[in-house]
C-alpha positions in Angstrom: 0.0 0.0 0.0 2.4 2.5 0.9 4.5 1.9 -2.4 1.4 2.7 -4.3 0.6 6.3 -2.3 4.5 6.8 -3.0 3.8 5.6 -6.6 0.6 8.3 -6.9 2.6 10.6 -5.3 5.7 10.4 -7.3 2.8 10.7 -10.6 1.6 14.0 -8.8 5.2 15.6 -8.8 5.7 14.7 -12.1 2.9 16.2 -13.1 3.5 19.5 -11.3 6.8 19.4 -12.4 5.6 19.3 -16.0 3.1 22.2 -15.7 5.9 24.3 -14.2 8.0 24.0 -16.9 4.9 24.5 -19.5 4.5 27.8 -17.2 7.7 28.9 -17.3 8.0 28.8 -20.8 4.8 30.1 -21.7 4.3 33.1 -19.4 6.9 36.5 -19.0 7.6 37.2 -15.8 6.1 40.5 -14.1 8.9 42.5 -12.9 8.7 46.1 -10.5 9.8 49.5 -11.2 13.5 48.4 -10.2 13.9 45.7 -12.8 11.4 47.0 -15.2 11.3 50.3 -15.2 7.8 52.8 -15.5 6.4 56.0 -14.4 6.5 57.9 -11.4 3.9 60.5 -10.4 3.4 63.3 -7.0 0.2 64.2 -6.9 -1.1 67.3 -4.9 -4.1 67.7 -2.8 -6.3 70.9 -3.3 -9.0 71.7 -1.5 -12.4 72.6 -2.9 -16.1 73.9 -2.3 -16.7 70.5 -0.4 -13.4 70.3 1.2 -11.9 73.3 1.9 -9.5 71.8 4.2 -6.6 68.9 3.8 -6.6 67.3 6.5 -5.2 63.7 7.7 -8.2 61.8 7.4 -8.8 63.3 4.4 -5.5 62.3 3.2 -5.9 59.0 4.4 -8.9 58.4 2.2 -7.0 60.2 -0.6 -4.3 57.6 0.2 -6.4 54.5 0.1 -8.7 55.4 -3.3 -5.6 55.9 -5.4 -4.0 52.4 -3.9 -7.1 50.5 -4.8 -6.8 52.4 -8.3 -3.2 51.2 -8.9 -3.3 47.8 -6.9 -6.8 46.7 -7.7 -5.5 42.8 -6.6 -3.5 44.1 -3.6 -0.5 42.1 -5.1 1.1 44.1 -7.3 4.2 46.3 -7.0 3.1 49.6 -7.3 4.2 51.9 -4.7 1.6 54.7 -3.2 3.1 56.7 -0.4 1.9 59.5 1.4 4.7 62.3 1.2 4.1 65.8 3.8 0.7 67.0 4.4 -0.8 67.2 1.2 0.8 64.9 -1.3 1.2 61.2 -2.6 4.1 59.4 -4.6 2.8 56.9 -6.9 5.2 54.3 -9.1 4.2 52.0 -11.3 6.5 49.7 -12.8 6.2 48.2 -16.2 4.0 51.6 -17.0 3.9 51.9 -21.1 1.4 54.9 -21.2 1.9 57.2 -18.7 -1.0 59.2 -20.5 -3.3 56.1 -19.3 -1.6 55.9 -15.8 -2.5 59.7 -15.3 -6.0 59.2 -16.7 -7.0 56.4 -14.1 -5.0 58.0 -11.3 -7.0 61.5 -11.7 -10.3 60.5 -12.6 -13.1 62.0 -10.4 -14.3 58.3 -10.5 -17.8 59.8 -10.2 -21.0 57.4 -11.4 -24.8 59.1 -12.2 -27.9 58.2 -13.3 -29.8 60.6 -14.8 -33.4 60.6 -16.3 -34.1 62.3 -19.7 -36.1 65.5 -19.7 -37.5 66.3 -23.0 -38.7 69.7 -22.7 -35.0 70.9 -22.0 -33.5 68.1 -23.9 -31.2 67.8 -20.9 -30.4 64.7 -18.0 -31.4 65.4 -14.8 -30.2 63.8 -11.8 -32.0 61.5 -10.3 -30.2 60.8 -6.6 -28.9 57.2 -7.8 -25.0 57.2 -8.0 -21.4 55.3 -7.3 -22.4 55.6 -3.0 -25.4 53.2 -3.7 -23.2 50.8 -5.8 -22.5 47.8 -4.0 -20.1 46.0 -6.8 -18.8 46.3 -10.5 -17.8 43.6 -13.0 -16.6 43.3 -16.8 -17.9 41.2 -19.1 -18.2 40.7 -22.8 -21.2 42.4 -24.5 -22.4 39.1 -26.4 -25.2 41.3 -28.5 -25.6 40.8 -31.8 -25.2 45.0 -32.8 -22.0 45.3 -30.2 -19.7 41.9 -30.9 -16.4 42.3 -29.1 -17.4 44.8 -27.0 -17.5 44.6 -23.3 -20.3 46.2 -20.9 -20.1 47.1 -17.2 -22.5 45.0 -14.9 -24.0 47.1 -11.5 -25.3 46.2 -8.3 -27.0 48.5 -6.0 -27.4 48.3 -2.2 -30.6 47.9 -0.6 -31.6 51.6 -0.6 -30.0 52.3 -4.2 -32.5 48.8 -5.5 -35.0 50.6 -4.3 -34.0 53.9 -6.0 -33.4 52.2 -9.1 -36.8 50.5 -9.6 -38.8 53.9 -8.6 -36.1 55.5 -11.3 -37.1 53.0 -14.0 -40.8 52.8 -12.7 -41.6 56.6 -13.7 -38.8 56.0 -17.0 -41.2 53.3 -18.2 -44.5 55.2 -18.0 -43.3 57.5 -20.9 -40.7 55.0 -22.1 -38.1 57.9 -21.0 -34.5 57.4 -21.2 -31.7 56.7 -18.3 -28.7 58.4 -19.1 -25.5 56.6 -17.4 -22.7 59.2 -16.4 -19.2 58.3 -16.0 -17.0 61.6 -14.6 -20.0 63.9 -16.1 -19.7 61.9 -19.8 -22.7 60.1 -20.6 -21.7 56.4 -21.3 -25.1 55.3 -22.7 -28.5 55.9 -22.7 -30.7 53.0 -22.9 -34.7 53.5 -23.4 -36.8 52.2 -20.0 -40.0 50.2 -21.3 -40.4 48.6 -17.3 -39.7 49.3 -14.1 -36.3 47.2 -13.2 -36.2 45.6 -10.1 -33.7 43.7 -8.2 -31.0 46.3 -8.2 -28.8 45.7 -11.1 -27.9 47.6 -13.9 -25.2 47.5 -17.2 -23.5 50.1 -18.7 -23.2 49.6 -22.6 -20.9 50.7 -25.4 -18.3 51.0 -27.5 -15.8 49.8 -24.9 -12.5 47.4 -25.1 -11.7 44.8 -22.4 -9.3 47.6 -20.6 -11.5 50.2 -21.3 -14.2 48.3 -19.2 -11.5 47.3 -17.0 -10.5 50.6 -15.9 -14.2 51.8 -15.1 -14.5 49.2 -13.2 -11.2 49.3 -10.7 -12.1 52.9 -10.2 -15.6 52.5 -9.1 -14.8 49.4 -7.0 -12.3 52.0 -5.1 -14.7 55.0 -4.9 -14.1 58.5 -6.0 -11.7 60.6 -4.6 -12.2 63.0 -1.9 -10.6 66.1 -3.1 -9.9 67.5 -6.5 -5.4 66.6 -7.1 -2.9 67.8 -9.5 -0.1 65.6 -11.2 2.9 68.0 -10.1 5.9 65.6 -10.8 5.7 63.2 -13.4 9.3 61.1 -14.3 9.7 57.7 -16.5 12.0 55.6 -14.7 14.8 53.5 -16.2 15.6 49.9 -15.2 19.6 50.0 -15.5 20.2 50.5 -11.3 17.8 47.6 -11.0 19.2 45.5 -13.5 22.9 45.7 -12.4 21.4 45.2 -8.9 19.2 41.9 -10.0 22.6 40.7 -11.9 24.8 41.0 -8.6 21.6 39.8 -6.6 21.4 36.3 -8.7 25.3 35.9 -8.6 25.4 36.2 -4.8 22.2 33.7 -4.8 23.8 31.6 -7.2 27.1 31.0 -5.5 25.1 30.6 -2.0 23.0 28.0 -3.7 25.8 26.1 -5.5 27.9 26.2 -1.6 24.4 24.7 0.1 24.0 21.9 -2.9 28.1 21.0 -2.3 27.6 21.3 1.9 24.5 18.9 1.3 26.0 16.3 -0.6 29.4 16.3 1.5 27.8 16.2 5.1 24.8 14.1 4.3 25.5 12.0 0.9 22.9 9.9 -0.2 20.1 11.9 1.2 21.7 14.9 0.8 21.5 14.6 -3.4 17.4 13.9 -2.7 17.4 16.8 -0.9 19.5 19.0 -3.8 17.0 17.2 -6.0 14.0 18.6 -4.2 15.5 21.7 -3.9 15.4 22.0 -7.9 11.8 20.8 -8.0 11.2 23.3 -5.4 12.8 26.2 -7.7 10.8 25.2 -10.6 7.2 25.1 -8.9 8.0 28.6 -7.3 8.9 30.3 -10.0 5.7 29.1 -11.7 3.5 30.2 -8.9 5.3 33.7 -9.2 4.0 33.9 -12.9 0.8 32.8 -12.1 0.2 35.3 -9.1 -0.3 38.6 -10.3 3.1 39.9 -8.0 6.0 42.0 -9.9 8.8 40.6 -9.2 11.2 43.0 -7.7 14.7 43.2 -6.2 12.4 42.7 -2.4 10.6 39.9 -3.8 14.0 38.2 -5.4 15.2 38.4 -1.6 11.8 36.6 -0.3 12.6 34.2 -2.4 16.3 33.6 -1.4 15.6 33.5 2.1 12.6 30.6 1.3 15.6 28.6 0.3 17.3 28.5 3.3 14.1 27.5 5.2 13.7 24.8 2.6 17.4 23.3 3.4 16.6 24.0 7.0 13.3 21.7 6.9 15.8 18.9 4.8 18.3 19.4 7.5 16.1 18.5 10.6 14.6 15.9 9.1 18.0 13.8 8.2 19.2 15.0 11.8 16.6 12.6 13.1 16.8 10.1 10.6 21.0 9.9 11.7 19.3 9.7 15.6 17.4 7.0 14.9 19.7 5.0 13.0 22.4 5.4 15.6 19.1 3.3 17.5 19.6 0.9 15.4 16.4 1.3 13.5 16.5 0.2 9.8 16.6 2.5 7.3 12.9 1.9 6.6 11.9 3.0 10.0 14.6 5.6 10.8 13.3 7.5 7.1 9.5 7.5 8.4 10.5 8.4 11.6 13.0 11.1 10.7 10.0 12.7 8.6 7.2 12.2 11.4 9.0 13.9 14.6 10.9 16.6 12.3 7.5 17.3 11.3 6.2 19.5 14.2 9.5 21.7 14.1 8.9 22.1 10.8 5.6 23.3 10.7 5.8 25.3 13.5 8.8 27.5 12.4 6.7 27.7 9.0 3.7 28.6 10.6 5.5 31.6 12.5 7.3 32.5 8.8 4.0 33.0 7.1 2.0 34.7 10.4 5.3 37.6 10.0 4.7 37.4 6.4 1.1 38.1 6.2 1.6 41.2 8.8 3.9 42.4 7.2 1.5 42.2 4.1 -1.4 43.7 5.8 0.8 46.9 7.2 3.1 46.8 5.1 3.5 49.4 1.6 3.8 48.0 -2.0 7.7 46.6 -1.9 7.4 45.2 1.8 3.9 43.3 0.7 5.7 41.9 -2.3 8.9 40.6 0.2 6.0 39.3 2.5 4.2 37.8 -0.6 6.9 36.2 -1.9 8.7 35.0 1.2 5.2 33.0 2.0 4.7 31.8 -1.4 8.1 30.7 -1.1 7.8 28.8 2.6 4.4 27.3 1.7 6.2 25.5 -1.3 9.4 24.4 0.4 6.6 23.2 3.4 5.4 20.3 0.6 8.5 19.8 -1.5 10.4 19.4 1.9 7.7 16.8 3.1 6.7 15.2 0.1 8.9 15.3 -2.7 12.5 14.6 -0.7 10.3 11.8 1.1 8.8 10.5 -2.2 12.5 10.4 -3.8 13.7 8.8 -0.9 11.3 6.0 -0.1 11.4 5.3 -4.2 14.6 5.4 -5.3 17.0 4.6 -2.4 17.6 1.0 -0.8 15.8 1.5 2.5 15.1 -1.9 2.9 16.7 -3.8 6.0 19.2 -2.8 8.2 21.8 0.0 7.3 25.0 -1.7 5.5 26.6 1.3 4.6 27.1 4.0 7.5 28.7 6.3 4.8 26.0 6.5 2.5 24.7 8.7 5.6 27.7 10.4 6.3 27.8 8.1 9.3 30.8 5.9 10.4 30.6 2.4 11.5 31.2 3.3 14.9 27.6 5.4 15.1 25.7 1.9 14.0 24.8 -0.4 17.0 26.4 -3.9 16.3 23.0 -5.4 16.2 22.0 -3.7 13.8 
């Protein structure tokens, strides 16, 4: 039986292995303003009719609407930064249009309905706006007249359902139209024939994928609280980064290649399962890095470094105990499963503590201390399984652990550590 769960489990590294490599040759990686390059803006607060003060809460909330607009996932590595009293440093790495970047940064972010008044061929508001919307998606427009577009799909609060069906109630009567206001532009107006009820709404158009996109990360962060200016605006080069990434790998490479060498010399046989592991373990995080939406950046790149050492430290324990229970006399059988179940604990528990750090750090933390914290817990949860699973897989399938231990060296033990009986 248990050759069989090693046999399934062997299948299911193989098959992650494989779907790594697919991933890693399929998919760029997403790299931070240090590696990449992009934009960098400082806006400017300034008061208006409805705030005539800046003050810290207000900046606060100017603060956390333009970090929703430039990390809608919360993962990426755009930096927003509060800078004096009144202003906020935004970077954004990997920024092609910095015409774009501006135009989602500084958008009112303002959402209307308005009801059609013939007699002054004008829209008049109608009460129903972005503070009754309770969530906006994308999705692809699949009517006949618009192909390829994509519309914007609203849903209203309790209180803003309500609005919306007495809106569309009195709109119907005289088959009026609802005029749908995006920053005071009117998006569409489609003709109300009956009263809409259970709160949701579209907005149609002419729009692209990104177009949609961006309407939609702006009204899922709100509009902003004051009226800012783009003051500063500087497109940043990746040259310092990529000298820095260069000497960065180099110093990781070298560390690596000593730990593979240390390995192999001071624990042999299982040491070269645990090297081997330690490449599986490279492979499958550098696939879940792609596939997250994280940049990588120089921080992240150091996450990632310091995972490794927690994954040789995991290996380590666990053929510390093995050694201690063959010194027993165990066979090797029984000293392998045991040297896996009572490192286990240690294990877990040191990773357990790794990621709690990691994910306060990611809650408190700013753009390039979430993406350490992001990747330094990607990186732990990974070297948890390959630690665990794949060096004990290798182990228990391709080395002679059958009977009593016959050769002390292929531990990096002597003949004097083995009990006689054994």
């Amino acid at each position: 039986m248990r050759l069989i769960d090693n046999r399934i489990m062997l299948a299911v590294i193989l098959a992650l292995i494989v779907t790594s490599v697919w991933v890693l040759i399929d998919k760029p990686f997403k790299l931070g303003l240090d590696l990449s390059g992009g934009v960098r803006f400082l806006l400017q607060a300034e008061p208006n009719d409805e705030v005539p003060k800046i003050t810290p809460e207000v900046m606060d909330t100017l603060h956390l609407v333009v970090d929703r607009r430039v990390n809608p996932t919360g993962t990426e590595e755009n930096l927003v930064q509060k800078v004096g009293d009144n202003r906020v440093l935004i970077e954004i790495p990997g920024a092609k249009d910095p015409e774009q970047a501006k135009a989602i940064i500084g958008k009112t972010g303002e959402l209307s309905f308005r009801a059609y008044d013939p007699e002054t061929d004008t829209y008049v508001k109608t009460g129903l706006g972005g503070k009754d919307l309770v969530s906006a998606s994308a999705a692809i427009d699949n009517t006949p007249t618009r192909p390829g577009n994509w519309k914007i799909l609203l849903a209203f609060n309790g209180e803003g359902g309500k609005k919306f069906f007495d809106i569309t109630r009195e709109l119907a009567k005289r088959q009026g139209n609802l005029g749908i206001f995006f920053d005071g532009e009117l998006q569409s107006a489609p003709s109300v024939h009956a009263a809409i009820s259970g709160g949701k709404a579209e907005i149609t158009g002419s729009f692209t994928q990104e177009q949609a996109q961006g309407i939609v990360d702006i009204l899922r962060a709100g509009a902003l609280p004051v009226d800012v200016n783009i003051i500063e605006e500087s497109t940043v080069g990746p040259l310092l980064g990529k000298a820095s990434l260069e000497k960065s790998m180099m110093a990781g490479m070298i560390g690596l290649l000593m730990v593979l060498v240390f390995m192999i010399i001071y624990y042999r046989l299982p040491g070269m399962f645990a090297n081997l592991a330690l490449v599986v373990y490279a492979v499958l995080l550098l696939a879940a890095i792609k596939l997250t939406p994280t940049a990588l950046s120089l921080s992240g790149i150091a996450g990632v470094i310091l995972s490794i050492g927690m994954a040789v430290d995991a290996n380590i324990l666990i053929f510390e105990r093995t050694r201690e229970e063959l010194k027993l006399g165990r066979t090797v059988e029984m000293a392998v499963k045991l040297g896996f179940d009572r490192a286990f604990p240690s294990i877990f528990d040191s990773n357990m503590t790794t990621i709690i750090t990691c994910m306060i750090l990611y809650i408190l933390g700013t753009g390039l201390v979430k993406g350490f914290a992001f990747s330094l817990a990607l990186g732990v949860a990974v070297s948890f399984f390959t630690a665990l699973a794949v060096t004990r897989t290798f182990m228990m399938m391709f080395m002679p652990i059958r009977g009593p231990l016959k050769n002390p060296a292929l531990f990096g033990l002597s003949k004097e550590d083995i009990p006689a009986t054994a």
